[in-house]
C-alpha positions in Angstrom: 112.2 213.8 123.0 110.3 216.6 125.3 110.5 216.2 128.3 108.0 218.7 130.4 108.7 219.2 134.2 106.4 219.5 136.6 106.6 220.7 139.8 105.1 219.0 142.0 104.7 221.5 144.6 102.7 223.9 142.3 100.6 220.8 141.6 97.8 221.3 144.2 98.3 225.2 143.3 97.1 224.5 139.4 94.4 222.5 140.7 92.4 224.8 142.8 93.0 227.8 140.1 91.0 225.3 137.8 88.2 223.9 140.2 88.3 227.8 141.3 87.9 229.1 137.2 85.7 226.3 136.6 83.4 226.4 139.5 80.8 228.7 137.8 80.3 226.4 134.6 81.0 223.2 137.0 77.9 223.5 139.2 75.9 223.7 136.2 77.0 221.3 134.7 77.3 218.8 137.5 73.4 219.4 138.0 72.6 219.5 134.4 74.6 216.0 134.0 73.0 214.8 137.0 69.8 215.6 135.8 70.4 213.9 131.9 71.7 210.9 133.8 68.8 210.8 136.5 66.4 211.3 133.3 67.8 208.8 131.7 68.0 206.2 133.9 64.6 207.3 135.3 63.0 207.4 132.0 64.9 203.6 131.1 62.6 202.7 133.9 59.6 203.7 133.4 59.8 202.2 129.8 60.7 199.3 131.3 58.1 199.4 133.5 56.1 200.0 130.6 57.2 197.1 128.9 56.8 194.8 131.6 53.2 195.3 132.3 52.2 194.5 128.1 54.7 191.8 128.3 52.8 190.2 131.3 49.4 191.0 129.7 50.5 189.2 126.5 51.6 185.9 129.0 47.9 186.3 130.4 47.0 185.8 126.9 49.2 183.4 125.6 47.9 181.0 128.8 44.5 182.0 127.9 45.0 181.0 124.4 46.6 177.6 125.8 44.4 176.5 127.8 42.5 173.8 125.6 45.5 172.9 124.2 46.8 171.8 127.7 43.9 170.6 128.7 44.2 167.7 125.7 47.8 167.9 125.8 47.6 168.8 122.1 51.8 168.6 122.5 51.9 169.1 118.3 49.5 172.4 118.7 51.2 173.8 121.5 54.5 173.3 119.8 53.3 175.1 116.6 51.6 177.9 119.0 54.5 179.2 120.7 56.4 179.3 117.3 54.3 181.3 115.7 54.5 183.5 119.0 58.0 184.0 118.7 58.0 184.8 114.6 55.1 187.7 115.2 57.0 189.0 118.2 61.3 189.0 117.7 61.9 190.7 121.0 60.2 187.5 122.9 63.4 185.0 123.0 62.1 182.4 125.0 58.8 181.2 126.0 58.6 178.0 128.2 55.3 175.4 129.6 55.5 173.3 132.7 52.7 171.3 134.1 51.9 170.5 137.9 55.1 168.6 138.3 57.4 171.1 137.0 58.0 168.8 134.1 58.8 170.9 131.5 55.7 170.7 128.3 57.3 172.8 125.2 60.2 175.3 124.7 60.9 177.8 122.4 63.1 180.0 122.1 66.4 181.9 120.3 69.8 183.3 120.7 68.4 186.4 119.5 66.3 188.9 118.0 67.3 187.9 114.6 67.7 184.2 114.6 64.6 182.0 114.0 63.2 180.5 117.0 62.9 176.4 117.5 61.7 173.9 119.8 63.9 172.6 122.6 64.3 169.3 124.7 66.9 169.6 127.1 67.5 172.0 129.8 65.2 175.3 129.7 67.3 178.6 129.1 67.9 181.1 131.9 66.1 183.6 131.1 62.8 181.7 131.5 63.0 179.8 134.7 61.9 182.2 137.3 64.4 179.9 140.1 67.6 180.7 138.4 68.7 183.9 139.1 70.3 185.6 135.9 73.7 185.8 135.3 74.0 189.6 135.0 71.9 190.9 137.7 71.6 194.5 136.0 70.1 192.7 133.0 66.8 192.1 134.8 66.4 195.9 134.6 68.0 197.1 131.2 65.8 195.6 128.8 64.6 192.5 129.9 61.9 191.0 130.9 60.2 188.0 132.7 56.6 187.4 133.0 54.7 184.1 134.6 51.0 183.0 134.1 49.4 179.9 135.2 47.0 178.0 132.3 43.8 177.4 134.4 40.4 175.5 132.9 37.4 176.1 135.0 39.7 177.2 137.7 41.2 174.2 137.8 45.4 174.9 137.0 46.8 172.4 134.4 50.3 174.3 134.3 52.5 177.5 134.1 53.8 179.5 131.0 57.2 181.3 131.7 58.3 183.9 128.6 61.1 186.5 128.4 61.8 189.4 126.5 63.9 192.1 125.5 64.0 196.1 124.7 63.8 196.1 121.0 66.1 198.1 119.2 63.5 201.2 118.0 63.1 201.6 121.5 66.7 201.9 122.1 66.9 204.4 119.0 64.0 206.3 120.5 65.8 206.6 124.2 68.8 208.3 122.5 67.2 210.8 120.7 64.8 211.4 123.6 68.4 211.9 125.5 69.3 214.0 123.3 66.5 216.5 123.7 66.3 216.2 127.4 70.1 217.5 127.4 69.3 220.2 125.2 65.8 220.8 127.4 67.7 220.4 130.4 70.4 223.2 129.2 67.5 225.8 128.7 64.9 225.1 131.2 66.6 222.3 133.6 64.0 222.7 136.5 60.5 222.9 134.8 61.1 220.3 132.4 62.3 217.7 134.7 59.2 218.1 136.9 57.0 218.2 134.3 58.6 215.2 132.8 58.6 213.3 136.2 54.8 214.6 136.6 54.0 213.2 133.4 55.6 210.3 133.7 54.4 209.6 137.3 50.6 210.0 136.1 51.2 207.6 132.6 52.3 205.3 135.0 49.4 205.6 137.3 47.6 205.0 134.2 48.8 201.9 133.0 48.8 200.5 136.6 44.9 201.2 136.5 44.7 200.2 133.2 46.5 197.1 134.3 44.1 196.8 137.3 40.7 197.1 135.1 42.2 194.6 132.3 42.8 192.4 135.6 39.4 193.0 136.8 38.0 192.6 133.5 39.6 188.8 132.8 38.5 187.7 136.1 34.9 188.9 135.7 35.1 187.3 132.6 36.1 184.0 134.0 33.6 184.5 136.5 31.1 184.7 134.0 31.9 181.6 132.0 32.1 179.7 135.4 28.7 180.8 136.2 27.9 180.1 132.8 29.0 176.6 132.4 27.8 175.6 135.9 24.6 176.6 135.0 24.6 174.9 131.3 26.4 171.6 133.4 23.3 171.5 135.6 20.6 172.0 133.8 21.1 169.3 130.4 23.0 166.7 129.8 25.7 168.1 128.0 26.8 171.4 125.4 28.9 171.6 123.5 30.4 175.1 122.4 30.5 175.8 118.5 32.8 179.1 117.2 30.9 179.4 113.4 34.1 181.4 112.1 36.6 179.0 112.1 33.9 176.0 112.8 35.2 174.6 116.0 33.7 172.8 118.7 34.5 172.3 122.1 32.7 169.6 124.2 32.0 169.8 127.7 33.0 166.6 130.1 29.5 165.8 130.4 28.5 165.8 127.1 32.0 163.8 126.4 30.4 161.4 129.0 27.4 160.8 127.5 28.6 160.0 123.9 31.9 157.9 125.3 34.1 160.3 123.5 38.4 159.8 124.1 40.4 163.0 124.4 42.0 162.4 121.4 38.6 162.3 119.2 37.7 165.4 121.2 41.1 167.2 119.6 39.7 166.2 115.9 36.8 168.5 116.8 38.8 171.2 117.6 41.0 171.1 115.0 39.9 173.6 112.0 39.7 171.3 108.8 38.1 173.1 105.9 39.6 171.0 103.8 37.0 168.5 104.9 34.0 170.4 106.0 34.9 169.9 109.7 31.7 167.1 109.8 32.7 165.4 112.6 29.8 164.8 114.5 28.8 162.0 111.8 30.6 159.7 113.7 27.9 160.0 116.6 24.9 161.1 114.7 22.8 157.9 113.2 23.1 158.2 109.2 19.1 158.3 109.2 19.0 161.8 110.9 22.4 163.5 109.3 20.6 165.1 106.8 18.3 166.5 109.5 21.6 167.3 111.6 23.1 169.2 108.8 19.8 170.9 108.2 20.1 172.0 112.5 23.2 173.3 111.9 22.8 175.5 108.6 19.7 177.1 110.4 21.3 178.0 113.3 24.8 179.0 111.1 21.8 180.8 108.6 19.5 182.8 111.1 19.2 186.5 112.1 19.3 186.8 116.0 19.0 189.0 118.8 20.3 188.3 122.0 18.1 190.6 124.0 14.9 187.8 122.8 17.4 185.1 123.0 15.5 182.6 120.5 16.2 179.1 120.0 15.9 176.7 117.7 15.8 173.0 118.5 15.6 169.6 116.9 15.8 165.8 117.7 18.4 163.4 117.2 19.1 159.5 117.2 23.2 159.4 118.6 25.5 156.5 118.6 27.8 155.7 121.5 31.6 155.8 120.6 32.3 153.0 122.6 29.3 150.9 123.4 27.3 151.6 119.7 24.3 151.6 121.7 22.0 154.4 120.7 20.3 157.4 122.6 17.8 160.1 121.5 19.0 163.8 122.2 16.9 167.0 122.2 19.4 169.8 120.5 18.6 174.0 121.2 21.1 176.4 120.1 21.4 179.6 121.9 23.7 182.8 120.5 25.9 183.6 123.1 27.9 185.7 121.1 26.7 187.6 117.7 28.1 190.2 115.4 26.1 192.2 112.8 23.2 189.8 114.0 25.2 186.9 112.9 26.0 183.8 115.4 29.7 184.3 116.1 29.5 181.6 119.0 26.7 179.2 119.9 26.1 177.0 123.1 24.3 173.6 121.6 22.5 172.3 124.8 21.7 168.7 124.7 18.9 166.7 126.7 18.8 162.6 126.7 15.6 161.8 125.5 16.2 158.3 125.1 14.0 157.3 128.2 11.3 159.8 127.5 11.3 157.9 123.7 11.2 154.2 124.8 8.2 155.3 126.9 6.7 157.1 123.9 7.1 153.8 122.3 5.9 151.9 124.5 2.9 154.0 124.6 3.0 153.7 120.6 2.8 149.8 121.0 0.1 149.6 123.5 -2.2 151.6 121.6 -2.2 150.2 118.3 -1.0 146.5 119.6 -3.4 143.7 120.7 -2.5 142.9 124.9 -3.3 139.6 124.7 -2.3 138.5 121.2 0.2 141.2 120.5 -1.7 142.1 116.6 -2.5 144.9 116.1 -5.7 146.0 117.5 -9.1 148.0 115.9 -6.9 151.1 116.5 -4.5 150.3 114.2 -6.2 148.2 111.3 -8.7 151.6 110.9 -5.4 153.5 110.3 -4.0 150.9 107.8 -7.3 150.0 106.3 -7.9 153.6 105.2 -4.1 154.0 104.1 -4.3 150.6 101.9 -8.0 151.9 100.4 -6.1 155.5 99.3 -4.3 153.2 97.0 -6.7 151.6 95.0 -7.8 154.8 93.0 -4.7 154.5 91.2 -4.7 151.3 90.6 -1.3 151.0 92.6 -2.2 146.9 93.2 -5.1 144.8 94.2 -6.5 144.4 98.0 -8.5 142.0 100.3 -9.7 141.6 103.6 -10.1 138.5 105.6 -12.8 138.7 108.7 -12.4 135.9 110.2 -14.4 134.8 113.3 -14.2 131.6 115.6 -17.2 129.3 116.0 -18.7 128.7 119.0 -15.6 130.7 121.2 -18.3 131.6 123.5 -19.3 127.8 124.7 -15.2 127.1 124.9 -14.9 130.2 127.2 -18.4 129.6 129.2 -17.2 125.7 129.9 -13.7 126.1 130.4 -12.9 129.4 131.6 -11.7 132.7 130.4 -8.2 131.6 131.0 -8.7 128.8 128.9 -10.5 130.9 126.1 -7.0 133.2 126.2 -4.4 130.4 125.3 -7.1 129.6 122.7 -7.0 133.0 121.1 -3.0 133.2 121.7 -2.6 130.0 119.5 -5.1 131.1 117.1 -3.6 134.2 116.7 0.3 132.5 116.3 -1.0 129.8 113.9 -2.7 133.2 112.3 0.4 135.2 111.7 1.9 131.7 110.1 -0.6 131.6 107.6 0.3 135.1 105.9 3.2 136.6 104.2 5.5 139.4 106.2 3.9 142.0 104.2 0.0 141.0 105.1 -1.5 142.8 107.7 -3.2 140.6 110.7 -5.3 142.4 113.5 -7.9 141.6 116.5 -10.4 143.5 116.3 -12.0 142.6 119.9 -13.2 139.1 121.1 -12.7 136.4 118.6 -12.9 138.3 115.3 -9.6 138.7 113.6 -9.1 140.5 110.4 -6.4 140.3 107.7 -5.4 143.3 104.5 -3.5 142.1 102.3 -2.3 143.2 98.7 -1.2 141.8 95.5 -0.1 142.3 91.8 -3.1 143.8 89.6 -3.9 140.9 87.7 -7.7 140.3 86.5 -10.7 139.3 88.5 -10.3 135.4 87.8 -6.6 135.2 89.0 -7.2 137.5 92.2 -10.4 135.1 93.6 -8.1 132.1 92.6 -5.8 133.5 94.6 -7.3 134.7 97.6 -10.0 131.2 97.4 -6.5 129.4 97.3 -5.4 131.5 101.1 -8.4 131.2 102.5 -8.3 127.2 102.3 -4.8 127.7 103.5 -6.6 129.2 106.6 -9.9 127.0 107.2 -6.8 124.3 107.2 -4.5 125.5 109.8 -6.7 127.1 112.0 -9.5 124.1 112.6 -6.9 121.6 113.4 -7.1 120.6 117.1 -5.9 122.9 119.5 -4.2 121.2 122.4 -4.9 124.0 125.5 -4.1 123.1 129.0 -7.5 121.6 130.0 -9.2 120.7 127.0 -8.9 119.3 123.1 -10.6 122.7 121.9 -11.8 121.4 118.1 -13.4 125.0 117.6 -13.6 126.0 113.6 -13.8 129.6 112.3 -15.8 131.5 109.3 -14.4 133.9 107.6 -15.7 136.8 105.0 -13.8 138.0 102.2 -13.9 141.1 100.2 -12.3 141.4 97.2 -11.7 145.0 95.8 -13.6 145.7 92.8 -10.7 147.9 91.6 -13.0 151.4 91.9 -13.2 153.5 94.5 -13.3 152.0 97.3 -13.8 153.3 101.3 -12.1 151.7 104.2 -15.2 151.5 105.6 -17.3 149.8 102.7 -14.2 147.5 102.3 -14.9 146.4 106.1 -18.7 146.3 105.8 -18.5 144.3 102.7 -15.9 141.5 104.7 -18.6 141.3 107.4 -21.5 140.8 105.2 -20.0 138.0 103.9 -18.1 136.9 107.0 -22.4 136.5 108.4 -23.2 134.7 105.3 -20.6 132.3 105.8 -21.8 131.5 109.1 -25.3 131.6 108.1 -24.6 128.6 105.4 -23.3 126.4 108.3 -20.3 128.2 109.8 -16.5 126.3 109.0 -16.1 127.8 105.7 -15.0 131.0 103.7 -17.5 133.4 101.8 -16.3 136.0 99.3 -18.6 139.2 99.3 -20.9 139.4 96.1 -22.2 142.1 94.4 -25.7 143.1 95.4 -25.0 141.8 99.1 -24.4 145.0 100.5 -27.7 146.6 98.9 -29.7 144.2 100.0 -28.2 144.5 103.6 -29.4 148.1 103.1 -32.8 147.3 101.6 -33.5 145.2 104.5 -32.5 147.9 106.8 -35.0 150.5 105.0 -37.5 148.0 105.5 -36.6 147.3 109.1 -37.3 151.3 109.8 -40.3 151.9 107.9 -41.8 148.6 109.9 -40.8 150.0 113.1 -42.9 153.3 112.4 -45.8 151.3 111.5 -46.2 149.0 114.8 -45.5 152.6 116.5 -48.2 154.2 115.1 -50.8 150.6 115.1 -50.5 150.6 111.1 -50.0 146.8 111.1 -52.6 144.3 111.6 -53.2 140.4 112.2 -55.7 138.0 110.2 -56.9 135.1 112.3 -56.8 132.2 109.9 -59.4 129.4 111.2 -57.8 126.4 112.3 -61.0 123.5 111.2 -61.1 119.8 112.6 -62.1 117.2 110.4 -64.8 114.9 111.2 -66.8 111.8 109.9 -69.8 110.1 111.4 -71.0 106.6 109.4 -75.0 106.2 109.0 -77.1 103.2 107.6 -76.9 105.1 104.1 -73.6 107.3 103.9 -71.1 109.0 105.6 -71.7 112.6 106.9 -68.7 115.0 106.8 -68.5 117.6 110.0 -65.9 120.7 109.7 -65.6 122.4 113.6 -63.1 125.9 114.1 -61.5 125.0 117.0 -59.0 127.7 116.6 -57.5 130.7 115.3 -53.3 130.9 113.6 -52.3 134.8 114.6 -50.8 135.7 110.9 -49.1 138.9 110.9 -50.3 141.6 108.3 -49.0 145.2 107.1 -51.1 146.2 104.2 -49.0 149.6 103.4 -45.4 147.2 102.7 -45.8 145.3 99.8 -42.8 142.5 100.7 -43.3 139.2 102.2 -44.9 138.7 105.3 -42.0 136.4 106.1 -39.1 139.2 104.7 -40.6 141.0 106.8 -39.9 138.9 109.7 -36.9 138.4 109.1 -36.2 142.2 108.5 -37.2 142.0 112.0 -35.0 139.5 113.3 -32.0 141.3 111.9 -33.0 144.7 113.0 -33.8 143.4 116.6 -37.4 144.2 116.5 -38.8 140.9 116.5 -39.9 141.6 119.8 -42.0 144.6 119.5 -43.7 142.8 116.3 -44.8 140.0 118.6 -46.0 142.7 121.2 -47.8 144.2 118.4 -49.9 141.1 117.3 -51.1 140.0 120.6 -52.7 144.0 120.8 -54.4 142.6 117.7 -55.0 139.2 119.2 -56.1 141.5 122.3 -58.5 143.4 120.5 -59.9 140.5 117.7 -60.0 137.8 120.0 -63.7 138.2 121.1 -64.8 138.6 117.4 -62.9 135.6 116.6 -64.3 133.5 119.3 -66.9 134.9 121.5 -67.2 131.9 123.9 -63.4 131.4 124.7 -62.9 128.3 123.3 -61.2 128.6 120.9 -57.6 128.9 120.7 -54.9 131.0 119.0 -51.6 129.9 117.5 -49.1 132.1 117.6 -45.5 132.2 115.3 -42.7 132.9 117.8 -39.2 133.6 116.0 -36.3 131.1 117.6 -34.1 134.3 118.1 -36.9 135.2 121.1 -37.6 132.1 121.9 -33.7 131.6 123.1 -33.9 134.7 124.8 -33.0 134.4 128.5 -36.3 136.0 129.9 -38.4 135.2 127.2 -40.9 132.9 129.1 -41.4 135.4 131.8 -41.7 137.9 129.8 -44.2 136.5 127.2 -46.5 135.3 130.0 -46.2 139.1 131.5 -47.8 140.5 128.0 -50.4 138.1 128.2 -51.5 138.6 131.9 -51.4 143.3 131.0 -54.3 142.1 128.0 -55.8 139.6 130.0 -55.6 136.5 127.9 -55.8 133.5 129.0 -52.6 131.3 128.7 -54.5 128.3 128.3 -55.6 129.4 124.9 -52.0 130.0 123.2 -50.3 128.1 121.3 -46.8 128.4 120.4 -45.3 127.3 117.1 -41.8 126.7 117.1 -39.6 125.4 114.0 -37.3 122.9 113.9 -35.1 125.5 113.7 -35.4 126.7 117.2 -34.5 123.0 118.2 -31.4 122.7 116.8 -29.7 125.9 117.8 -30.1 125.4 121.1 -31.8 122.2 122.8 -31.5 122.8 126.2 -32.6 126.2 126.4 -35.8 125.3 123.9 -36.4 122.5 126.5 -36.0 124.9 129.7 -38.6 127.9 128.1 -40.9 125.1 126.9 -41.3 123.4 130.6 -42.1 126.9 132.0 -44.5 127.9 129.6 -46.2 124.8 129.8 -46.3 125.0 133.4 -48.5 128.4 132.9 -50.9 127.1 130.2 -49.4 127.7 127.2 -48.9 124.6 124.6 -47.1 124.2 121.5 -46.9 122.8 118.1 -43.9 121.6 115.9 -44.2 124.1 113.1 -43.2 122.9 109.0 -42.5 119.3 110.4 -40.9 117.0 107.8 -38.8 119.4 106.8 -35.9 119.8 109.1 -34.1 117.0 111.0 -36.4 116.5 114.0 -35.7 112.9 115.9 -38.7 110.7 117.2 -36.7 111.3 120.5 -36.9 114.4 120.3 -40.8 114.1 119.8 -40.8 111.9 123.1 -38.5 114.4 125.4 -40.6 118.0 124.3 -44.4 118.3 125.4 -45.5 119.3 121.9 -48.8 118.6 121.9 -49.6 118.6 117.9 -47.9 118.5 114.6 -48.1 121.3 111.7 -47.4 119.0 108.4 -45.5 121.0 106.3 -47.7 122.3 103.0 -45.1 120.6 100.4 -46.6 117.1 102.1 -50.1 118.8 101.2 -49.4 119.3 97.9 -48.2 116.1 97.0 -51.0 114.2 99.0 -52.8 113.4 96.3 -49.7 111.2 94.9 -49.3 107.6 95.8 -46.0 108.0 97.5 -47.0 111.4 98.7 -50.3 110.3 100.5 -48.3 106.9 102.0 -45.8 109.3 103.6 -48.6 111.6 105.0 -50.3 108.2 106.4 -47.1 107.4 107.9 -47.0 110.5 109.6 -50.6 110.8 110.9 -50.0 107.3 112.3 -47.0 108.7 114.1 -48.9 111.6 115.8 -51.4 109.3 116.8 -48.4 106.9 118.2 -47.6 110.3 120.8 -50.8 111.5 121.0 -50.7 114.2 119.0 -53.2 116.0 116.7 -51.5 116.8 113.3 -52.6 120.0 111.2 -52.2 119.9 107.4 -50.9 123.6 106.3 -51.6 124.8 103.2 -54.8 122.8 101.9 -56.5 124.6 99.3 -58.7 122.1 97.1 -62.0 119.6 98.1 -59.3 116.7 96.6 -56.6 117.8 99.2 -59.5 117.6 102.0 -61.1 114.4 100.8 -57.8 112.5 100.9 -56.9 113.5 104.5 -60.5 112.8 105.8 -59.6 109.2 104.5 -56.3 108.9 105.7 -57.8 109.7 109.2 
């Protein structure tokens, strides 16, 4: 064993030799150790520094990224979120969530670097709540690191995410070997380095402060900007939704998750990215009739080329369905690009309006213009749009069609006597018992008034089978709609006519279809009204024949081409002497017979040309010019009179007696010496207003005979109520006279005049037998 011995007393001797030997290299190296230590720990903080300010920027983003998670408490997404966090970044070891309450949402974390990170329940680890202060205070500040950020939705904060890290250990490898150099750099050039190395690391610093502050600036711009820009899109439609094309996601706004009833957890389906499944989940809201024209929306939008400096939309309508209360709403769509790369959509805002108002009005518009007010058929508007759609079918023999007109008799008198209130419930009940009658698939209109009209179609059969057919509905019809009507003031027993047309499988117009219904809807009524007519061919060319002839007429009497013959009216005489009998034959008038020489029809198709037309009128004006300028030739001394044939459809005209007596008095001829034939005809439409016109013409003058009597269904009390004042024996009497029963009917008749003081005129005689025999009969 050594043992050395020391003396004590040289002790503080040996010490100041070596402090004094060493004092040269000790001052540099004091300074230089001081300087690899100060650069050290100086450069340890300003990578920590570093570190800190990207670690807090990546909590700004991991909030960001959050936020709609929190928002629908997606606890299964968040979960997943932070985990992948951790595995993409080891030196992260914990990150935690807390909402309002300080209740703690999700934690993840890991014992270290290297272990896998997992999902905790129970209490939240040191390192990542910000009130416990860590165990090893000089942790904080080698190589670890806290950073806060609260998750905020439309400024509105829904939590706070807590995270910590650590140095990693390529950092820790790159701080040695920059230690190493700085000791060597220090050795060489101690001064210049350091304060370029604390120059340059004062102005990175400044740098990634104002890089922090502009990256600050930026996100709250930004959120500025998608404030402003959802406030506006809130306030100016009824709800938007925003749709990211890349991974097809949808967020809905509150409003537009309002307005379809939709939870938060059907809201979290949208989100969620299922390719798998095409990510159609709007066909839960969107009515299956307008999905295909959905989808269509959507590829076009997905499809088109944009531009966001021209900002172009592109729109379409659609019929939604409530979550909750199935009712349904109409919704304008527009998509506008907010976002677009390589002039591709990247991210859309789908803007939706609720139509649904401005579509129940557009409806109601709809029904009033093609629907009957009063009735609630369809009115003209709509039986001219189906009448030419059913017509475009016949060409191709697609089926077989009719149409009904049918017409109430005698509505007029019901609404004159018992009011127009009256007449309504009449036409209500009609039209009811109408719509009865037909089959789901006929159509049943009003076309104004009291003239109804039904189209309806059948199976192409053959011409036999379809009139058997539509004979058998409209006997069906005449049925229920003549029975009584009970109304609220009256027992209305009114019948209806109606015209059918039956289509002749050809091409056939809307219009001739119609024309053809109405032709044969007057013929009904013409026959004795109460009964059906179906349209035969040659009808509607005789319609038009008469027409022609109703023109060319009119241009004659306009240009004095027509003409009268004054046919002598002669009394028969006899005077007894002490030999023989002496016949006397006296004119004592003239019968006004209408002539035009340059038509070759009937005098009387003519008239009645003229009664359709509505020119009856100026035909009568036109033979008393004639009677006007003949009359003096006919009978210079004024004694004679002239018989003139007025049609009943004048005659029943309201002003006709004024007016008639008017034409007389312009060409001065006397009243006194017209007579007036009237039909039976005339009687029967219209009794009271034949008795009315006859009074006042009588009263000026004028007297009248019974025109064709024994032909119609004239009463002898009629005879004794009218001032006729002689009869015109129709000319079949006349030719018969001169058989036994014949001339015994004629006898009866003459006897009859004579019984009412009447003279009787024999039309139509034409032989010396015809005379002899009503000489003798007196």
């Amino acid at each position: 064993m050594i043992r050395t011995k020391i003396n004590l007393k040289q002790l503080p001797t040996r010490y100041k030799n070596f402090f004094q030997k060493s004092t040269p290299f000790a001052i540099p190296i004091i300074c230089l150790s001081i300087a690899v230590l100060g650069s050290d720990a100086w450069l340890k903080y300003q990578l920590d520094e570093k570190q800190k300010i990207n670690f807090q920027n990546a909590i700004n983003r991991i909030a960001i990224q959050l936020e709609n998670s929190v928002l629908l408490k997606d606890y299964a997404n968040i979960d997943n979120n932070l985990i992948n966090i951790l595995k993409e970044d080891s030196n992260i070891t914990c990150l935690a969530i807390k909402d309002n309450n300080n209740k703690n949402i999700s934690i993840a974390t890991r014992s270290s670097t290297k272990d896998e990170p997992e999902i905790v329940y129970n209490m939240i680890p040191q390192e990542c709540n910000p009130k416990d202060k860590p165990s090893n205070p000089t942790k904080a500040q080698t190589g670890s690191f806290t950073g806060q950020a609260f998750i905020k939705n439309q400024n509105l904060q829904l939590g706070k995410l807590t995270g910590h890290s650590t140095r990693s250990e390529e950092d820790h490898a790159n701080l040695r070997r920059t230690e190493l150099v700085l000791f060597l750099a220090f050795g060489t050039i101690f001064v210049p380095t350091f304060g370029a190395l604390a120059l340059t690391s004062r102005n990175q610093l400044k740098r990634e402060k104002e890089k922090l502050y502009k990256i600050s600036s930026l996100i709250h711009d930004l959120e500025e900007a998608q404030l402003r820009t959802r406030s506006a899109f809130e306030g100016t439609n009824d709800g938007w939704w925003e749709w990211e094309i890349s991974n097809d996601r949808s967020i809905l706004s509150l409003k537009m998750r309002m307005l379809l009833e939709i939870s938060v957890s059907t809201t979290a389906l949208m989100e969620e990215h299922q390719p798998d499944k095409g990510n159609e989940w709007w066909k839960q809201f969107v009515a299956p009739e307008h999905q295909t024209r959905f989808r269509k929306f959507l590829n076009d939008v997905r499809n088109q080329t944009c531009n966001l400096e021209t900002n172009s939309t592109i729109g379409t309508e659609i019929k939604a369905i409530k979550t909750k209360s199935k009712k349904e709403c109409f919704l304008k769509l527009e998509a506008v690009v907010t976002e677009a790369t390589n002039q591709r959509p990247y991210v859309v805002a789908i803007v939706a309006n609720d139509i649904t108002h401005e579509k129940e009005q557009q409806k109601r518009i709809q029904h009033l213009a093609f629907h009957d007010k009063l009735t609630g058929l369809m009115n003209r508007s709509a039986f001219e749009e189906e009448i030419t759609r059913a017509a475009k079918g016949l060409p191709r023999k697609e089926y077989r069609l009719a149409v009904f007109m049918i017409d109430v008799d005698n509505f007029k008198f019901l609404n004159d006597s018992h009011g127009h209130i009256t007449g309504d419930q009449f036409l209500i009940e009609f039209a009811n018992r109408l719509k009865s009658c037909v089959r789901p698939t006929d159509f049943v209109a009003r076309l104004g008034g009291d003239e109804f009209v039904i189209i309806t179609r059948f199976p192409m059969e053959d011409s036999c089978l379809a009139m058997e057919r539509i004979k058998a509905m409209a006997e069906k019809l005449l049925s229920r709609l003549t029975h009584p009507y009970q109304l609220e003031t009256c027992r209305s027993n009114n019948t209806c006519s109606i015209g059918i047309c039956l289509d002749n499988i050809n091409s056939e117009s809307a219009s001739s279809l119609l024309d053809k219904a109405d032709i044969a809807l007057y013929k009904a009524k013409e026959i004795g009204r109460n009964r059906y007519f179906v349209y035969e061919q040659g009808m509607l060319s005789a319609i038009v024949s008469k027409a022609n002839t109703s023109e060319q007429l009119r241009d004659m009497i306009e240009r004095s081409e027509t003409g009268v013959h004054l046919q002598p009216i002669v009394k028969l005489s006899s005077e007894k002497t002490f030999s023989h009998h002496t016949h006397h034959s006296t004119i004592v008038g003239h019968e006004a017979l209408f002539r035009c020489p340059k038509l070759k029809q009937p005098i009387p198709y003519l008239v009645e040309c003229a009664e359709k037309s509505g020119i009856i009128g100026l035909l009568t004006t036109s033979i008393l010019n004639n009677i006007q300028r003949q009359a003096k030739e006919a009978s210079p001394d004024k004694e004679t009179y002239i018989s003139i044939n007025i049609s009943p459809i004048q005659f029943l005209e309201t002003n006709f007696p004024n007016a008639f007596v008017r034409n007389l008095e312009d060409r001065s001829i006397n009243p006194g010496l017209i007579r007036i034939e009237i039909t039976e005809t005339a009687l029967l439409q219209d009794l009271q207003t034949t008795q009315m016109h006859m009074s006042k013409l009588k009263d000026q003058g004028v007297s009248f005979y019974l025109d064709d009597f024994g032909t119609g269904y004239s009463s002898i009390e009629l005879l004794r109520k009218l001032p006729f004042s002689s009869l015109k024996l129709d000319r079949s009497y006349t030719k018969n006279i001169h058989k036994e029963s014949g001339s015994e009917l004629v006898k009866s008749i003459i006897d009859m005049s004579k019984a009412f003081n009447m003279s009787l005129i024999g039309e139509g005689v034409e032989t010396l037998e015809q005379k002899r025999i009503l000489e003798s009969l007196g």
